[in-house]
Each structure stands twice: as structure tokens, then as C-alpha cells.
TIBA-821458 format. One record per atom (N, C-alpha, C): x negated, y, z negated; residue in one letter. Coordinates in pm, whole numbers, plus 50000, padded with zeros to 5 digits. Last residue first. Example, Ala and Ser with C-alpha at 12.3 -4.5 7.8 and 13.67 -1.06 7.14 Angstrom:
<rs>
487154977549292S
486334989449286S
487105000349213S
486814943149220A
487704955049220A
486804967049220A
</rs>
This chain:
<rs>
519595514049583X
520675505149524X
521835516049448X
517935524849735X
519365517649804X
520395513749708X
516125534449574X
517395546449667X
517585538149729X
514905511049504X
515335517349404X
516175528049475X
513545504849711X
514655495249647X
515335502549550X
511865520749771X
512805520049858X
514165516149766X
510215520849589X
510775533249612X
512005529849692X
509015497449620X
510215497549504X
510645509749514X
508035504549831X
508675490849866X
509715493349730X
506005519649748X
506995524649877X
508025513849822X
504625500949569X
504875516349542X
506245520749632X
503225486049742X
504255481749630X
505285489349565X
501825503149936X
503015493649971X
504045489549841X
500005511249719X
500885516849788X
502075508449852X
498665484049661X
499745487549562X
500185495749657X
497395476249903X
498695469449850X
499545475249802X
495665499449958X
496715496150011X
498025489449976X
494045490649729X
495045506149719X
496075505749798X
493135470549852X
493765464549682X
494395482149663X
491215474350012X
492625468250037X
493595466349891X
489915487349926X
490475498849970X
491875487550018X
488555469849710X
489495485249684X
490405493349742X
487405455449952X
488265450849806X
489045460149783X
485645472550044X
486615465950116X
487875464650045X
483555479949854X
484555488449909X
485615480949996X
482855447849827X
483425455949699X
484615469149734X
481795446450092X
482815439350046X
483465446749920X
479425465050023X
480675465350168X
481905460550100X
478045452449861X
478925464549847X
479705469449905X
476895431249958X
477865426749843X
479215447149833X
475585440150217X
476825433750200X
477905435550094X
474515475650088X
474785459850109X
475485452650147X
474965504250279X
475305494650181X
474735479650158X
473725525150453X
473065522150340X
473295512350233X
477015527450650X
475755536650607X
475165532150501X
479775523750607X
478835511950591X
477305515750552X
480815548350652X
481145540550444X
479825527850503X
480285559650871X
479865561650769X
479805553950658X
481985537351000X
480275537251022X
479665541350938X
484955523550782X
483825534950872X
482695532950895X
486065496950692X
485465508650706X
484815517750779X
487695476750811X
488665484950738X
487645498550721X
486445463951027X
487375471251069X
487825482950899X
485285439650820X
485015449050884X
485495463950927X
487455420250849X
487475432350753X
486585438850739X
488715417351151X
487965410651065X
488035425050923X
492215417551292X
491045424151253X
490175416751167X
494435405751533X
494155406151393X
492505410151397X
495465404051743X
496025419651688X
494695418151612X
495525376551810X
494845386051934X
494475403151894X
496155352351625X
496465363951656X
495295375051713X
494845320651736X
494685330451655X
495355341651731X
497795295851722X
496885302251816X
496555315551722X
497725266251459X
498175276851508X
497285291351615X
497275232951480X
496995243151491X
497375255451550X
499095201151406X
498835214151516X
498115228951466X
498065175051284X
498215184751274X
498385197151396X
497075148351382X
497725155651433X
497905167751421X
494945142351154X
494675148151305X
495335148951385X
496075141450958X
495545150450996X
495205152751068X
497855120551010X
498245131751008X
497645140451020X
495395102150984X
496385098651118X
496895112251099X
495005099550708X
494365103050813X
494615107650952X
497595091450605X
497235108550547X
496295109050674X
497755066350714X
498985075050727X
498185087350741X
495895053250542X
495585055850681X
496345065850724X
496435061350278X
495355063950340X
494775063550501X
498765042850302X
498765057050247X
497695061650344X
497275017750333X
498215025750437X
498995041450430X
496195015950110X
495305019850237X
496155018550372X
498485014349902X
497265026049913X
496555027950089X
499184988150000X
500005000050000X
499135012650000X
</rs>
């Protein structure tokens, strides 16, 4: 019973379908400027990355209950 489990799970995975990459989508890169990269490290790139996606969110979170809140 197990090693027909085990074959099963194998067999599935290589069906699996894979989804086509989006053509829109950006590396995160993209999120900074030539300037903001100017003199950084990696590790610091990423750090500004972090932030600036982690301001984004909340804004969104921000709008999103703004919204919810003048509909109801």
C-alpha cells in the first residue's frame, strides 16, 4: 500500500502542469532606482526593497479599509 502511495505521489508530480510566466511581472529589482542602488550591497538593496514593499502593503491596507469603511 505505501509503495503505491509512493508511486502514485511520483507519477503526479510529473504531471503536474506548470503555469506560463507572466510577461507583466517584474524582478525586484525594478522596485529601485539607479540612484537608491548607487553604493549598496546586495544585503542592503534587499533591506530597501523590503521597506519599500512592506509601505506599499500597508498603504493598500490603509486604502482598502478606507474603502470599507465609506461603503458601509
Amino acid at each position: 500500500m505505501v509503495r503505491e502511495r509512493i508511486a502514485r505521489v511520483r507519477y503526479e508530480r510529473t504531471m503536474t502542469m506548470r503555469e506560463p510566466k507572466d510577461e507583466k511581472a517584474q524582478g525586484f529589482e525594478s522596485l529601485l532606482t539607479e540612484e537608491e542602488k548607487a553604493g549598496l550591497s546586495e544585503e542592503e538593496k534587499m533591506k530597501r526593497i523590503a521597506a519599500k514593499m512592506e509601505e506599499k502593503f500597508k498603504s493598500e491596507q490603509r486604502r482598502a479599509s478606507t474603502v470599507a469603511a465609506v461603503s458601509s
